[in-house]
N, C-alpha and C positions, 0 to 999 in steps of 0.2 A: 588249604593252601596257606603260604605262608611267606613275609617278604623282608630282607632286611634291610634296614636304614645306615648309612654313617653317617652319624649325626655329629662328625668332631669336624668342624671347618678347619682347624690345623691339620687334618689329617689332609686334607685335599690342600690346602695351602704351602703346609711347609715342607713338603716334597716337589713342589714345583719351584723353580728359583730362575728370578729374571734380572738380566742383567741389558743395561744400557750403555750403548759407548757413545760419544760423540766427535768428531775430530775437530770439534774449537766453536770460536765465534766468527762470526763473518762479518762483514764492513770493516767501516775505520773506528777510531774508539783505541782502547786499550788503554795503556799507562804511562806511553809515549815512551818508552823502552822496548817498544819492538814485541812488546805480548799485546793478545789477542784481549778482545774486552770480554769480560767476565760472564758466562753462562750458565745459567740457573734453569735446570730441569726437573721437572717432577714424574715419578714414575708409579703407578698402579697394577697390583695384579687382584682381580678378582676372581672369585667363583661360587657355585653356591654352595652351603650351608651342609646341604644332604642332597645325595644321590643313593638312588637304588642299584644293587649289582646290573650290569648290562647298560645300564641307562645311560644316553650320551647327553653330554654336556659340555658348558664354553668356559674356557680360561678367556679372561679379557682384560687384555693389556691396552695402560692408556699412559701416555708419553705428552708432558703439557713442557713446552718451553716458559719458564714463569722471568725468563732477565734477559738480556743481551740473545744473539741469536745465534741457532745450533746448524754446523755443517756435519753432513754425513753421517745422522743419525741410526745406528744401526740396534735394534733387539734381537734379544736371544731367549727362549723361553729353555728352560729343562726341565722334562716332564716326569711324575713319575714311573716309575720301571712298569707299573701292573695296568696300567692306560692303555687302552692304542687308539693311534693318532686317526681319525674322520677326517675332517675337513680343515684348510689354514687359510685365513685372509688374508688378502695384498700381495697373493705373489710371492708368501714364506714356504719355505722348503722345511722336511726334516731328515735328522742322518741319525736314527736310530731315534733317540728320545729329543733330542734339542733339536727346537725349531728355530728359522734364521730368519727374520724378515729382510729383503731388500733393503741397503739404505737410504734411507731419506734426504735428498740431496741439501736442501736446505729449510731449516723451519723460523718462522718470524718470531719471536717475541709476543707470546701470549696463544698461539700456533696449539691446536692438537692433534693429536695420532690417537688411532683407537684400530685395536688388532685383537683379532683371535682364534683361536685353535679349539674345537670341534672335539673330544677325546670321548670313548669308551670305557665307564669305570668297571672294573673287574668284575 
C-alpha cells in the first residue's frame, strides 16, 4: 500500500483567499470632520502543512480588532475548486466554494473572532 502527502502549504494556502470587510468604527472619536475613528484589523488564515488524499481538515480564520472598534464585521473564505466543504462554524453558509460568515455586529478593540470550515482534500 501506498499514500501520498502534499507537503506544499502554498499549495493548501494560496488557493484558498480570505477576504474581510468591515463597515467602520463605532463610538465617538474620529477627526472631528464627520469620519469615523480609525480601525485597525488583523486577519489570519491557517491550515496545515500536509494532508493526505481524503483526509478532512480545518481552514481557521482569526479576525483580531488591534485599534479603534469594528462594526459589521463580515468574512468570506474561497475555497479551493478540489475541496468539499464538511462542516462551518458560527452559523457560515456556502454557495459553491465561498463560504460567508454572519456579520459580527460589533467587535471592541483588542476583540477576537476565530472561524472555521471543516474541507475534504481531494
Amino acid at each position: 500500500s501506498w499514500s501520498m502527502r502534499v507537503n506544499n502549504r502554498y499549495w493548501i494556502l494560496a488557493l484558498a483567499v480570505l477576504a474581510v470587510s468591515c463597515g467602520g468604527g463605532g463610538g465617538g472619536g474620529g477627526d472631528g470632520g464627520g469620519n469615523p475613528p480609525a480601525v485597525d484589523v488583523a486577519t489570519a488564515l491557517a491550515a496545515p502543512q500536509s494532508v493526505l488524499p481524503g483526509e478532512t481538515f480545518d481552514y481557521e480564520v482569526s479576525i483580531e480588532v488591534t485599534g479603534g472598534a469594528a462594526e459589521d464585521v463580515v468574512a468570506t473564505l474561497t475555497l479551493p475548486p478540489t475541496v468539499a466543504i464538511d462542516t462551518i462554524s458560527d452559523g457560515g453558509t456556502a454557495t459553491g466554494q465561498v463560504v460567508t460568515w454572519p456579520a459580527t455586529a460589533s467587535l471592541a478593540a483588542g476583540a477576537e473572532v476565530l472561524l472555521a470550515v471543516s474541507v475534504v482534500a481531494p
